[in-house]
C-alpha positions as CSV (number, residue, x, y, z in Angstrom):
1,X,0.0,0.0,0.0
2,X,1.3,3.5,-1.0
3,X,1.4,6.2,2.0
4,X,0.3,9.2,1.2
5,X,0.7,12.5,2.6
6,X,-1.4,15.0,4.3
7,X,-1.6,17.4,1.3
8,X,-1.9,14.5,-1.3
9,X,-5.2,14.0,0.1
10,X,-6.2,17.8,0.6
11,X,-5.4,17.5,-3.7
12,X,-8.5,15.2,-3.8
13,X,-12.3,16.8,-3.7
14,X,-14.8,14.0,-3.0
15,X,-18.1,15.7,-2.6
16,X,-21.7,15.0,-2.0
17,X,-23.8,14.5,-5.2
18,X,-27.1,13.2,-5.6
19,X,-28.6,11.3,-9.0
20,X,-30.6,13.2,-11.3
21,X,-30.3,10.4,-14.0
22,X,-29.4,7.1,-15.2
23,X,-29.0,5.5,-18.6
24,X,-28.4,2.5,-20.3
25,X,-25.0,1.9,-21.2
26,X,-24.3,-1.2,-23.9
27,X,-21.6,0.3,-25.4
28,X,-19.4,0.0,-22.0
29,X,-16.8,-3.2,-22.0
30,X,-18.6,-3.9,-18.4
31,X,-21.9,-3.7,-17.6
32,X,-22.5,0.0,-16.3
33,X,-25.0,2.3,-16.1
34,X,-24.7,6.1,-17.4
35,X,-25.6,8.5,-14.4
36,X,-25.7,11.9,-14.2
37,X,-25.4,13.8,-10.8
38,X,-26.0,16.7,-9.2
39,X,-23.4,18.4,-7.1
40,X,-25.2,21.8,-6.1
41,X,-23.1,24.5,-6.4
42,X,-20.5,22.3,-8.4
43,X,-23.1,22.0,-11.4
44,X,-24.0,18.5,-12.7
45,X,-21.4,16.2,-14.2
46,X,-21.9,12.6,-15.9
47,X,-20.0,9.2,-15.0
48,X,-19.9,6.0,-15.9
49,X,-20.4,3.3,-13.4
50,X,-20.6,-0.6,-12.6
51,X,-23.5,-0.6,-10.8
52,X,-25.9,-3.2,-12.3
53,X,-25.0,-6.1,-10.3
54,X,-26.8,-4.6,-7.0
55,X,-28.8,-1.0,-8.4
56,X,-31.5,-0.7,-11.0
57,X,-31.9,2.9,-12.7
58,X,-35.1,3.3,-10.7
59,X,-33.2,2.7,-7.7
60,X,-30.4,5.3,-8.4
61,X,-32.1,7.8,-9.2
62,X,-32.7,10.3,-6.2
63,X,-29.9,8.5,-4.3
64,X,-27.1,10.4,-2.6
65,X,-23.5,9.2,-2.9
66,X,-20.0,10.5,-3.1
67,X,-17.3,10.9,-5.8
68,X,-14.2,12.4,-6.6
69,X,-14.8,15.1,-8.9
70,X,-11.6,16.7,-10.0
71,X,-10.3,13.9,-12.1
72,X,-9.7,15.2,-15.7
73,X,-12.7,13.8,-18.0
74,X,-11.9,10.1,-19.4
75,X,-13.3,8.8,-22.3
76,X,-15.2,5.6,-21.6
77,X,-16.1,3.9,-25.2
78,X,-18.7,6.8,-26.8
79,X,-19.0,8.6,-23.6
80,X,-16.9,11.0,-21.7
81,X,-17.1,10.5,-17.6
82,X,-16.4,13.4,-15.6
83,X,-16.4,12.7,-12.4
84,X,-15.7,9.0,-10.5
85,X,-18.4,7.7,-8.1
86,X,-16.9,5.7,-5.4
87,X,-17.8,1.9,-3.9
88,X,-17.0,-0.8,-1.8
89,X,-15.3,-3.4,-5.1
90,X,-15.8,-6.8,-3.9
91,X,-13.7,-9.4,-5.8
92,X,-16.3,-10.7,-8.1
93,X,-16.2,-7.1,-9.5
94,X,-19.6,-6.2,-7.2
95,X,-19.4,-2.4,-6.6
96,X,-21.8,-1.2,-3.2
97,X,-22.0,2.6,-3.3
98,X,-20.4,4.6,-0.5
99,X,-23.2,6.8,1.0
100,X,-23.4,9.3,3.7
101,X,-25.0,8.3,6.6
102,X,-28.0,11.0,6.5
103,X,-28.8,13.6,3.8
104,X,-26.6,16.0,3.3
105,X,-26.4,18.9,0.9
106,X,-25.1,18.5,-2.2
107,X,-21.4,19.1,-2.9
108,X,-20.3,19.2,0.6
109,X,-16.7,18.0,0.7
110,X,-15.5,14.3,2.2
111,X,-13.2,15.3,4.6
């Protein structure tokens, strides 16, 4: 595991966001799901995630979770993501979202 200091993480702005939408998304090499969130003040930004084992799109949609959202955007076969939504990766590949643990406004920094 790679230490990392005190300012590296300061670099890294994970924030509140809740989902506004989700979309279909078969031209991923993975199953994943196309979601766009908002981040209140931060505007909305899109991602792509693998979230179809456990989530449906009904279910995601109106859910809070967190992301890092200063990652430069990565192109992800036709789509560009923008942001990277963050889970619990099991070893078969299973991602659980990482929540807050009560609403919360959206954007508010991980800290």
């Amino acid at each position: 595991m790679n230490t990392l200091t005190w300012a590296d993480f300061e670099k890294v702005e994970i924030r509140t966001g809740t989902v506004v939408a989700v979309e279909a998304f078969p031209q991923a090499r993975k199953p994943a799901y196309k979601l766009t969130i908002d981040f209140g003040t931060l505007g909305t930004k899109r991602t792509s995630a693998q979230l179809t084992r456990l989530y449906q799109p009904e279910d995601l949609v109106g859910k809070q979770l967190v992301a890092v959202v200063n990652f430069p955007p990565k192109q992800i076969a036709t789509f560009m993501s923008e942001c990277l939504v963050l889970g619990a990766v099991a070893d078969d590949g299973t991602v659980t979202l990482l929540q807050t643990e009560r609403p919360t406004e959206n954007g508010l920094r991980i800290a």
